[in-house]
C-alpha positions as CSV (number, residue, x, y, z in Angstrom):
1,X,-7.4,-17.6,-19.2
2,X,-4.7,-20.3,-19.4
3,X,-5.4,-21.9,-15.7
4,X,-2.0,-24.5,-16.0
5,X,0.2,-21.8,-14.4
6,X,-1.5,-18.5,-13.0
7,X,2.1,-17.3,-12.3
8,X,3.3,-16.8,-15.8
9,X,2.9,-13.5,-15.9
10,X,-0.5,-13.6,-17.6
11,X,-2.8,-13.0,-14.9
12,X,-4.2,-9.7,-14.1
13,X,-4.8,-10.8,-10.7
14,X,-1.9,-12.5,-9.9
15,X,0.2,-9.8,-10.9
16,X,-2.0,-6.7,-8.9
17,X,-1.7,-9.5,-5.7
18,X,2.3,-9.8,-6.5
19,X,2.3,-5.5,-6.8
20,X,0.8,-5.1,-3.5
21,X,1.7,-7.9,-1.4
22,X,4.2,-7.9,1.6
23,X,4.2,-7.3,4.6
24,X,4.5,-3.5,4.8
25,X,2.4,-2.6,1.4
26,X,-1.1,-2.7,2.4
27,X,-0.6,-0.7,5.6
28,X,1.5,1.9,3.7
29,X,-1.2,2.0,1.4
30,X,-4.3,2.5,4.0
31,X,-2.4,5.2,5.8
32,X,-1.8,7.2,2.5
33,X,-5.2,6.2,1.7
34,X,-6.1,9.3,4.4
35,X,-3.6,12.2,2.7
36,X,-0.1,12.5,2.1
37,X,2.2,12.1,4.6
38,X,5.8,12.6,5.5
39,X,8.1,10.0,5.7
40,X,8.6,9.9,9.5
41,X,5.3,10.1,10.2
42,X,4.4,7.6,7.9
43,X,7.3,5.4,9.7
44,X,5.5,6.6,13.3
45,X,2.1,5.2,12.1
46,X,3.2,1.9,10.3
47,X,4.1,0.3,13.5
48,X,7.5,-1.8,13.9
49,X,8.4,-1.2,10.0
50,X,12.1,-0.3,9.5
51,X,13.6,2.3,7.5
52,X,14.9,0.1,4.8
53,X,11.5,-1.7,4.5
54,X,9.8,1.6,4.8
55,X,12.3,3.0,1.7
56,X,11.7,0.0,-0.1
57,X,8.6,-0.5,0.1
58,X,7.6,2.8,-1.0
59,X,10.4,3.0,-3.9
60,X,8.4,-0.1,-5.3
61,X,5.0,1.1,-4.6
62,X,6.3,4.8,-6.5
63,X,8.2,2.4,-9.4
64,X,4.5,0.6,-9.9
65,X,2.7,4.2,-10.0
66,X,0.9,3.7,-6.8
67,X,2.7,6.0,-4.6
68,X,4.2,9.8,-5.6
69,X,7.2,11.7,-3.6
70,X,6.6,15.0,-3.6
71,X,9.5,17.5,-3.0
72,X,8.8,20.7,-1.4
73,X,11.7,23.0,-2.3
74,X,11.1,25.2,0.8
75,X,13.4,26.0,3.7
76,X,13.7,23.3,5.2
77,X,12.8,21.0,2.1
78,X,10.8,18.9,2.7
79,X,9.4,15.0,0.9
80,X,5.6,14.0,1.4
81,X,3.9,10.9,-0.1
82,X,0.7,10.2,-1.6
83,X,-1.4,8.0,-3.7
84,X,-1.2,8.8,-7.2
85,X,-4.5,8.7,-9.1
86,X,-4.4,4.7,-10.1
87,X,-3.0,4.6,-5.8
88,X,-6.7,6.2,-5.2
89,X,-8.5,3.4,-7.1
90,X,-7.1,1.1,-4.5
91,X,-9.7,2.7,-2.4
92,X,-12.6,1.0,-2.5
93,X,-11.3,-2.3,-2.1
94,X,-8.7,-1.4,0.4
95,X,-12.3,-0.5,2.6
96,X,-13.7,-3.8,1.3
97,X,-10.8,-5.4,2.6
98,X,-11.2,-4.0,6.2
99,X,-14.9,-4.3,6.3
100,X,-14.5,-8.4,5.7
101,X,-11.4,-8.1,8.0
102,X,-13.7,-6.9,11.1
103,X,-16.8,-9.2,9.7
104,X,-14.0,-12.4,10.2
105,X,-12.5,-11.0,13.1
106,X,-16.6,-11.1,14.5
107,X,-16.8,-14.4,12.5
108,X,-13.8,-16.0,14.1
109,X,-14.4,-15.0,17.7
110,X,-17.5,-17.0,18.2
111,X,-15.9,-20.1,17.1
């Protein structure tokens, strides 16, 4: 790997970090990460997000195949979202991520 400029493009890592990073991303993520989920109650349970960030968040998330909108054509319709089958691979380390989060948290409090 060609370490003179990680942000050309050619880094797998770089790029997965750039994919899911934001503010709003990784919490949209861990929520669907439990089922799919409506839009406003995915808005109810992403606290202080706004509708635009919520749209665009999840527009990019769905435009990186992360993230499917499902259309129910029942009366009402109805739109749920879910992780798509690479979303579920994000799994794993989305539970690594918390477990270190609470280990730090632990860490950081008896500074």
């Amino acid at each position: 790997m060609n370490m003179t400029n990680w942000y050309d493009g050619s880094c797998d890592v770089i790029n997965a970090f750039t994919i899911i990073s934001g503010r709003w991303k990784l919490p949209i993520l861990w929520r669907l990460s439990f089922g799919k989920t409506r839009y406003n109650e995915l808005k109810r349970q992403v606290c202080g997000i706004t509708n635009i960030m919520l749209t665009r968040s999840l527009q990019e998330l769905e435009h990186h195949g992360l993230v499917e909108r499902i259309q129910y054509s029942e009366i009402p319709p109805h739109v749920e979202y879910g992780l798509t089958e690479q979303g579920k691979k994000l799994i794993p380390g989305l539970t690594a991520l918390r477990d270190w989060a609470k280990e730090q948290a632990e860490f950081e409090r008896t500074l």
